[in-house]
Steps between C-alpha positions, in 0.01 A plus 500: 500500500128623613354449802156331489273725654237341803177570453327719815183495652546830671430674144161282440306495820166730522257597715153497360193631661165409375190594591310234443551089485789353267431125449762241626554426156729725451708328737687178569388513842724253799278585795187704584403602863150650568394742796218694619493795772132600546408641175856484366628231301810431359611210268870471400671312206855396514697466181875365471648893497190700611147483634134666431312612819103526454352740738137540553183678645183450412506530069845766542799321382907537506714276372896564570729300279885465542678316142761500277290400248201770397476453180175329423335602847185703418488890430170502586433657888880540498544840745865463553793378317828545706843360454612426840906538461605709800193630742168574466156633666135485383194579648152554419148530626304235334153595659420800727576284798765276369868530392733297294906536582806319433904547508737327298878473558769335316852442583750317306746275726818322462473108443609455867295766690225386200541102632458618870170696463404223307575229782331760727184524302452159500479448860298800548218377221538108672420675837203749375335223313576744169371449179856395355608386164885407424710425175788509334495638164614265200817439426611636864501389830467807711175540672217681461222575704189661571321576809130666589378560829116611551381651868183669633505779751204706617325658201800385236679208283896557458676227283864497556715353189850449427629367129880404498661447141874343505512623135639829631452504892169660490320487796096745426311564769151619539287572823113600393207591681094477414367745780217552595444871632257530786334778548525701788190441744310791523428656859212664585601761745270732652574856651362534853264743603 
């Protein structure tokens, strides 16, 4: 007698990087959340599994996207292409005064510790207003869900995102940044005589 295999998410998801605009087209998208810092702007997609975050200064343009599904997304612009089992770090400088960076982590969880992070990432995207999406997938009634969190600080947007699968206890994590490097201001010292 064989064991039916499960399917896993943890094998599928990638990060893309693009450097310039991907149309929400390619995306069946549950909730979209705008913000502007100055001259920064950021405009984030949810999906049911992943999200695309569109960064932006003046005409430069990154576009982060986390899914299971990249097949079909355009090659076009496409800088990165990461599979995010286990842990990973990108950076790069997008202008000469601005930088791109993001971290992705995945663990896998047992159904029980998988159902508590769950019930805890609930609460924590019903008290931070989150961009939040959940599901179960068909055929099964364990939960899935998807959270994005988008913040400003002083010359940056951060998005904060967390995609839980029950499919296998996946729980992917990314934290990304759209910096803005200032300069340092120039002093004009003078030798005394």
């Amino acid at each position: 007698m064989s064991v039916p295999q499960k399917s896993n998410s943890l094998q599928s998801y990638t990060l893309l990087v693009y450097r310039k605009a991907v149309h929400p087209e390619f995306f069946t998208v549950e909730g979209r959340r705008r913000l502007e810092n100055g001259p920064l702007e950021a405009e984030a997609w949810l999906t049911k599994g992943g999200h695309a975050v569109r960064f932006q200064l003046a005409d430069t343009c990154v576009v982060e996207v986390i899914t299971d599904q990249p097949q079909g997304l355009p090659e076009r612009g496409l800088t990165t292409n990461l599979i995010c089992a286990g842990e990973h770090d990108h950076q790069e400088t997008v202008a000469d005064a601005l930088t791109f960076m993001t971290t992705v982590q995945t663990e896998t969880l047992a159904e029980h510790l998988y159902l508590g992070t769950y019930k805890e990432m609930l609460v924590h995207g019903r008290e931070n207003e989150s961009l939040m999406v959940a599901w179960n997938d068909p055929g099964s009634q364990k939960p899935n869900l998807s959270i994005v969190d988008v913040q400003r600080y002083k010359s940056e947007i951060s998005t904060q995102s967390w995609h839980l699968r029950a499919d296998c206890g996946l729980v992917l994590r990314t934290q990304s940044m759209f910096q803005l490097i200032e300069e340092p201001k120039r002093t004009d010292v003078r030798r005394p005589r």
